[in-house]
C-alpha positions in Angstrom: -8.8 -46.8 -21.9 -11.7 -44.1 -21.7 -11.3 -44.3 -17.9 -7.7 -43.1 -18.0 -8.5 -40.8 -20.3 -11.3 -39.3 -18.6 -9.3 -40.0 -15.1 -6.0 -37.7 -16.3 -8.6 -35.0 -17.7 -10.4 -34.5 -14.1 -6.8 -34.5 -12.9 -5.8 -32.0 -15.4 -9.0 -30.3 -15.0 -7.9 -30.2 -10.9 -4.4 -28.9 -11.4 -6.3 -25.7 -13.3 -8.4 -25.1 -10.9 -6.4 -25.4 -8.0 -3.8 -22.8 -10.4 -6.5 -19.9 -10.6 -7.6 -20.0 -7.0 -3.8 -19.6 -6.3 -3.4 -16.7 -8.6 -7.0 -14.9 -8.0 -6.4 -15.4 -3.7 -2.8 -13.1 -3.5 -3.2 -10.8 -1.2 -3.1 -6.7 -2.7 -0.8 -5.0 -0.3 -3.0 -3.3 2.7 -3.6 0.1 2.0 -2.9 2.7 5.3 -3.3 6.2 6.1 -1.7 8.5 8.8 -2.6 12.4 9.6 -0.4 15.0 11.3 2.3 17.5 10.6 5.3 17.6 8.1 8.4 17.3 9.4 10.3 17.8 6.4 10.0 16.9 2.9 12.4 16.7 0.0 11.5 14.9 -3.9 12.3 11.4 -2.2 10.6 11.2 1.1 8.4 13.1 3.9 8.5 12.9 7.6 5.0 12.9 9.1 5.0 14.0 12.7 1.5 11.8 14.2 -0.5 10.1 16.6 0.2 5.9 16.9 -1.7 4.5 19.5 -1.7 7.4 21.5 2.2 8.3 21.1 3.4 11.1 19.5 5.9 9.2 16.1 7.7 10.7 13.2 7.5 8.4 10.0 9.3 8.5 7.2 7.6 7.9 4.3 9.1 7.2 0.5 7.8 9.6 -1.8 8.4 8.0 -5.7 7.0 9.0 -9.6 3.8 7.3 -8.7 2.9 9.2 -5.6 -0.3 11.7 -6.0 0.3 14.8 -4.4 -2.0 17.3 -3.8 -2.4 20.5 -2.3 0.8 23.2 -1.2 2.8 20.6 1.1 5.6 22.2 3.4 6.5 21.9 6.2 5.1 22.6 9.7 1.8 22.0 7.3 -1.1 19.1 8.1 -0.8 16.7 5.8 -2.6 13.0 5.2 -0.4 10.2 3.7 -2.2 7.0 2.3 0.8 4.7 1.7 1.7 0.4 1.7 4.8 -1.4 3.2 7.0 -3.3 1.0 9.7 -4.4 3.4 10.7 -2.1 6.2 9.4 1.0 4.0 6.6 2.8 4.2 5.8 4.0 0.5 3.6 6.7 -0.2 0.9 6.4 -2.9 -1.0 10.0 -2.0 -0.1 12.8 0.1 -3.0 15.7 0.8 -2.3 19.0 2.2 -4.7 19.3 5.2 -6.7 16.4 6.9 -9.7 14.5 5.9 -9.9 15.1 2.5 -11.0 12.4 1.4 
């Protein structure tokens, strides 16, 4: 009898362990950052005019309650947007007038 009962606690004990490392190993989503010009902006989203591998791309980028702004942002201005993707959307989490600010 003590060896099932010691047998289902190191199973028990397994199953917990196995449960964290689950939990504490999800990946945070990858942060990214892009520098160039404003296209356009509005109070929902911001075009970013820059450089990806070597090609010249306009980005749209989801602007939301949680996104830091800083700095006068307008367009034709240089502008550096740290943001995630969730999906096929590109959300911003801090927009800086101007480049390498941080």
């Amino acid at each position: 009898m003590k060896k099932i009962v010691a047998v289902m606690a190191g199973m028990l004990l397994l199953m917990a362990v196995a449960g964290f490392a689950q939990t504490t190993t999800a990946k945070a989503p990858k942060m990214l950052e892009a520098k160039g010009t404003i296209v356009s902006m509005d109070d929902n989203s911001l075009v970013l005019d820059h450089k990806v591998k070597g090609k010249d791309t306009k980005t749209t980028f989801v602007l939301n309650a949680d996104t830091k702004k800083e700095g006068k942002l307008e367009p034709k201005g240089k502008a550096t947007v740290h943001y995630r993707v969730e999906g096929d959307q590109n959300i911003a989490t801090m927009v800086m007038a101007g480049h390498g600010m941080m």
